[in-house]
C-alpha positions in Angstrom: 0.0 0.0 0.0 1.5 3.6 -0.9 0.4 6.1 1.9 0.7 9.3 0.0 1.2 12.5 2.4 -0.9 15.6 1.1 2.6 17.3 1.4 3.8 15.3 -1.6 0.3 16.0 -3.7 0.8 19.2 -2.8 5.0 19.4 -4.3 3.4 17.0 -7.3 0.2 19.5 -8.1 2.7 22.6 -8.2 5.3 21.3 -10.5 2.8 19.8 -12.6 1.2 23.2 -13.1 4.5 25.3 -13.4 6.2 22.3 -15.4 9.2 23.7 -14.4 10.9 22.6 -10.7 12.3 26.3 -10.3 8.6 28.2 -10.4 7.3 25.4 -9.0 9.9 25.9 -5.8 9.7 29.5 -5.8 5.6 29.2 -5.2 6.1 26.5 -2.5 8.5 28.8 -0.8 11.2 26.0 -0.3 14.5 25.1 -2.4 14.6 23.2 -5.6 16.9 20.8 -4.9 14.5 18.8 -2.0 11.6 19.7 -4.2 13.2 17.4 -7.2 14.1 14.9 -4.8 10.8 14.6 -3.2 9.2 14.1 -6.5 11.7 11.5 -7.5 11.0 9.6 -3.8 7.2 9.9 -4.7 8.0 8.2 -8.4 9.7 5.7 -6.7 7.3 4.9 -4.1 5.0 4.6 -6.7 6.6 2.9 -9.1 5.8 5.2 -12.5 7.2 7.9 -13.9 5.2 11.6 -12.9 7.5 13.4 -15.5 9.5 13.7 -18.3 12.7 16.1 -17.4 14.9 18.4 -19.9 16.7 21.4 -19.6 14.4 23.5 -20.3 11.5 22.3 -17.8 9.2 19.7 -17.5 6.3 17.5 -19.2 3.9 15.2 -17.9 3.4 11.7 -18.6 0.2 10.0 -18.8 0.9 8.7 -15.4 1.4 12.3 -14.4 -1.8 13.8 -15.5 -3.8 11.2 -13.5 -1.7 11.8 -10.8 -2.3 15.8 -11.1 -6.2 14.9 -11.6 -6.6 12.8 -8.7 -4.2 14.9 -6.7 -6.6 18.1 -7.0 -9.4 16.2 -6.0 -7.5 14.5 -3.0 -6.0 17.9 -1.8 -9.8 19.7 -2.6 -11.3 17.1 -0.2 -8.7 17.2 2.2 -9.5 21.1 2.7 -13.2 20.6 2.6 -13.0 18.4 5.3 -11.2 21.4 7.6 -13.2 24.0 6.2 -16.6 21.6 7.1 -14.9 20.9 10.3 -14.5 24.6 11.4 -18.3 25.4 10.2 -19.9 22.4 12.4 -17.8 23.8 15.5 -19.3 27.2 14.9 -22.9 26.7 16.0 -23.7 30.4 15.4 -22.7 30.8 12.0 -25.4 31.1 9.0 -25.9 28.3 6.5 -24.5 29.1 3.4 -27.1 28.8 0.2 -25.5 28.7 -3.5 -27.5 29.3 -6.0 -26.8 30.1 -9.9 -27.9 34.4 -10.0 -31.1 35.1 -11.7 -32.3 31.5 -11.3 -35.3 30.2 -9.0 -35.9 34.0 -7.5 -39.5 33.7 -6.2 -38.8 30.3 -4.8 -35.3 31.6 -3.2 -37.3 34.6 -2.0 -40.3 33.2 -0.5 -37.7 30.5 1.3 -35.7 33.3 2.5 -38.9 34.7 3.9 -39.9 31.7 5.7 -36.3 31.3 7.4 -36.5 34.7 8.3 -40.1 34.1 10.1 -38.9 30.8 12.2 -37.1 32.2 15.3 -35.6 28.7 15.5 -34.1 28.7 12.2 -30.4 29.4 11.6 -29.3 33.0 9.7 -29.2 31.8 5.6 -26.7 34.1 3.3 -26.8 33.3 -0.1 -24.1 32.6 -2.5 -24.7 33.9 -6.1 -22.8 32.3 -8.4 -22.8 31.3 -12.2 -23.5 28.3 -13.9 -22.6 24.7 -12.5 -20.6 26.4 -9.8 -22.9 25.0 -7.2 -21.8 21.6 -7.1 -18.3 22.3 -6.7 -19.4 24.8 -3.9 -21.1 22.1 -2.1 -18.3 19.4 -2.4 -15.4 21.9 -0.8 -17.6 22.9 1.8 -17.8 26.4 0.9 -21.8 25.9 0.8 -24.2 23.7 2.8 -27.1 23.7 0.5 -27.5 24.5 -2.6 -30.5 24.9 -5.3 -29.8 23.4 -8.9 -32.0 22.2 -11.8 -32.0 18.8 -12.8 -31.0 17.8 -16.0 -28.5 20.6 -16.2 -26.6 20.8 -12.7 -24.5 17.8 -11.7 -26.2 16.0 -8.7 -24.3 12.7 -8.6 -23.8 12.0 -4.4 -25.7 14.9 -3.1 -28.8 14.0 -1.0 -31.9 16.6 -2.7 -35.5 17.0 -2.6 -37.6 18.3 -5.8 -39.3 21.6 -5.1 -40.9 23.0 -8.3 -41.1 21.7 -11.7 -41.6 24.8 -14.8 -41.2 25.0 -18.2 -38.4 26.7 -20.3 -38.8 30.2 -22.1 -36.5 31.6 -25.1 -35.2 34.7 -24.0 -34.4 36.9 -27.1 -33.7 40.5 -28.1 -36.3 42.8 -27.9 -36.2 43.9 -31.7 -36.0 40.2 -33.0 -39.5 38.8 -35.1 -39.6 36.0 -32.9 -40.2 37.9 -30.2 -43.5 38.9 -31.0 -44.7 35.5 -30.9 -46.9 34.2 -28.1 -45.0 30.6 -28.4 -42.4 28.8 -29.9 -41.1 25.2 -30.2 -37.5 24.1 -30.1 -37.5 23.8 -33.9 -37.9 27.7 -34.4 -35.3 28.6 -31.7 -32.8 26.2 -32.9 -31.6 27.0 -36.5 -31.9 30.8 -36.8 -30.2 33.0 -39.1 -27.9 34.8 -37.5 -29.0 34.4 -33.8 -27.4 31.2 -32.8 -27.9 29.7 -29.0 -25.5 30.5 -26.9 -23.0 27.5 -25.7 -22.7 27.0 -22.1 -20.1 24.2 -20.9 -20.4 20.5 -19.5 -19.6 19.5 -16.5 -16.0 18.4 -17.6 -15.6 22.1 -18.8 -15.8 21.7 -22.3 -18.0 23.2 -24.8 -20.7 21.3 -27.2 -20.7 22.1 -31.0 -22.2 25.2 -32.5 -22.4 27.9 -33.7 -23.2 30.1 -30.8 -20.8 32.1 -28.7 -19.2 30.3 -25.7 -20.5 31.8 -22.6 -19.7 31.6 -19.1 -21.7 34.6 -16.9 -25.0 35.8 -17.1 -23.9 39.0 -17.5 -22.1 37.9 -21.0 -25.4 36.3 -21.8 -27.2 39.2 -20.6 -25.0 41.8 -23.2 -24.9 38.9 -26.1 -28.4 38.9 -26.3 -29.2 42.7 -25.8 -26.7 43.1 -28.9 -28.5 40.7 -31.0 -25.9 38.2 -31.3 -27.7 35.1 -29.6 -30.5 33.8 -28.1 -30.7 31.1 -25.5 -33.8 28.7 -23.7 -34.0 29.0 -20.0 -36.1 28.1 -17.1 -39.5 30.7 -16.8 -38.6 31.5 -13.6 -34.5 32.6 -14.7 -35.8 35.6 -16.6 -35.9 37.5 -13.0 -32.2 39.0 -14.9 -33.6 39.7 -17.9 -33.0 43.0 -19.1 -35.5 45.8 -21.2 -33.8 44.9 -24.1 -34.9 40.8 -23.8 -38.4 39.3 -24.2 -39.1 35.8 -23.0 -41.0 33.7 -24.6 -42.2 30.3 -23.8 -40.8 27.2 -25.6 -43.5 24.8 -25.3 -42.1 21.6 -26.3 -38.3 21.9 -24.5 -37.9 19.4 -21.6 -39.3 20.7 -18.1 -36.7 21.6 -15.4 -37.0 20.6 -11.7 -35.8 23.1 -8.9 -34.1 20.6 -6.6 -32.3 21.9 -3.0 -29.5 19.9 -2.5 -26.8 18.8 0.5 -24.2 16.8 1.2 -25.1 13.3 2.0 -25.2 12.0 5.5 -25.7 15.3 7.0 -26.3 15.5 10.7 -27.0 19.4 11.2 -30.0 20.2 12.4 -29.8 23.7 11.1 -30.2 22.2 7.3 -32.6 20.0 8.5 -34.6 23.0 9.5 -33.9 24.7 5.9 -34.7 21.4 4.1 -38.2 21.7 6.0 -38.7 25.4 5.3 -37.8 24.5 1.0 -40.3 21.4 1.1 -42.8 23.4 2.7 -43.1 26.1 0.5 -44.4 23.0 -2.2 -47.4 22.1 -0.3 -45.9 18.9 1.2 -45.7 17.0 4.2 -42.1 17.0 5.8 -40.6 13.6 3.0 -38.6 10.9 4.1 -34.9 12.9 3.4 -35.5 15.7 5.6 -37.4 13.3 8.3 -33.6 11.8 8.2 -32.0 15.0 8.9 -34.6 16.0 11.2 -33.3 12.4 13.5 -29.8 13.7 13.1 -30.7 16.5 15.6 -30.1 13.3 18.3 -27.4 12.0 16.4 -23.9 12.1 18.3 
């Protein structure tokens, strides 16, 4: 068995990045001559090569870009687990809410309200952030909850409960001939001339094919679309960030989208099993089976 150290991952993850031992050295603050070794042990140990070495700097093998793969991942989780650590000991602090900005506004508001009406309910601040970012926030423990959209958000390991389930709208610019329609179908949005949709990317980071403009932020969207250059189909309730320039029209035969609130799994806090209440309330339901778990983690050691 190789026990790695997160020192070493740390030493691999820099010089991988810098390919070069020297920069790599100068941003750990050490020398480069027990940098070089330590990597060298650490090939050893392992019994591959991280590395291909010339004068001139460095290269990665395939070895080495697995390594540098897994190694981000190991070191991420090894800092979520302090930073998760340091939040539980904290019993005063607010739960921390990510949420994409401009998406799910009346539900995020009217749960807001609710938290803010139960005097036994922890403070929430909410985390805006863009696209996709919510899982990521979640798994580094730089959020506790989170709401996302099935299909579109990654949800593989989080515990969620569905809270609202909409249709999706075309959101074009103002001037455009579409936008005078009452409805359209995924046919008309999706081949026209000169008003491609825009390209958001996976979950690996990539982007499909298209003609659209790769976007990233809202607020690109947002400009793109005011300019004429694209248009792009959305859940309803997303248009909250429309601006004068945009007009939303619904898109009657694109897939629905569910509003989900998600959490880490195996979560024992009795503060987000207050906040997974609050969400499921606002649907109309009785308190379901994956908050009734949180809820028994209140007596849970």
């Amino acid at each position: 068995m190789h026990d790695l150290e997160t020192r070493e991952l740390r030493y691999f993850v820099a010089v991988a990045e810098e390919l070069h031992f020297g920069r790599a050295a100068d941003r750990l603050g050490i020398a480069q001559p027990p940098l070089s070794r330590a990597i060298r042990r650490l090939e050893q140990r392992l019994g591959v090569q991280l590395l291909d070495r010339d004068r001139r700097g460095a290269a990665l093998t395939d070895a080495g870009r697995v390594m540098l793969r897994e190694a981000r991942t190991a070191l991420a989780a090894v800092e979520a687990v302090a930073r998760r650590t340091r939040r539980a000991g904290d019993p005063q602090r607010p739960l921390v809410l990510a949420t994409k900005a401009g998406a799910s506004h009346d539900l995020l508001r009217r749960l807001l309200d609710a938290c803010a009406g139960d005097a036994d309910a922890a403070p929430v601040d909410v985390l805006l952030c863009e696209v996709g970012e919510q899982a990521g926030l979640l798994r580094d423990g730089h959020a506790d909850v989170a709401l996302m959209h099935r299909p579109f958000d990654d949800l593989a390991g989080f515990d969620t409960e569905d809270l609202h389930v909409e249709g999706q709208v075309a959101i074009l610019p103002a001037a455009h001939p579409l936008a005078s329609r009452d409805q359209l179908t995924m046919a008309d949005v999706s081949d026209v001339p000169g008003l491609p949709i825009a390209r958001w990317p996976r979950l690996d980071g990539s982007y499909p094919d298209g003609p659209g403009p790769e976007v990233r932020t809202q607020s690109q969207l947002a400009q793109l679309v005011a300019l004429g250059k694209t248009l792009l189909v959305i859940p309803s309730s997303s248009r909250a960030w429309q601006w004068p320039e945009h007009v939303a029209v619904p898109v009657v035969d694109a897939p629905d989208v569910t509003t989900v609130i998600a959490w880490p799994p195996n979560s024992h806090s009795p503060a987000i099993a207050s906040l997974i209440h609050s969400a499921t309330a606002l649907r109309g339901n009785a308190l379901p089976a994956a908050a009734a778990r949180l809820q028994r983690g209140r007596h849970a050691p």
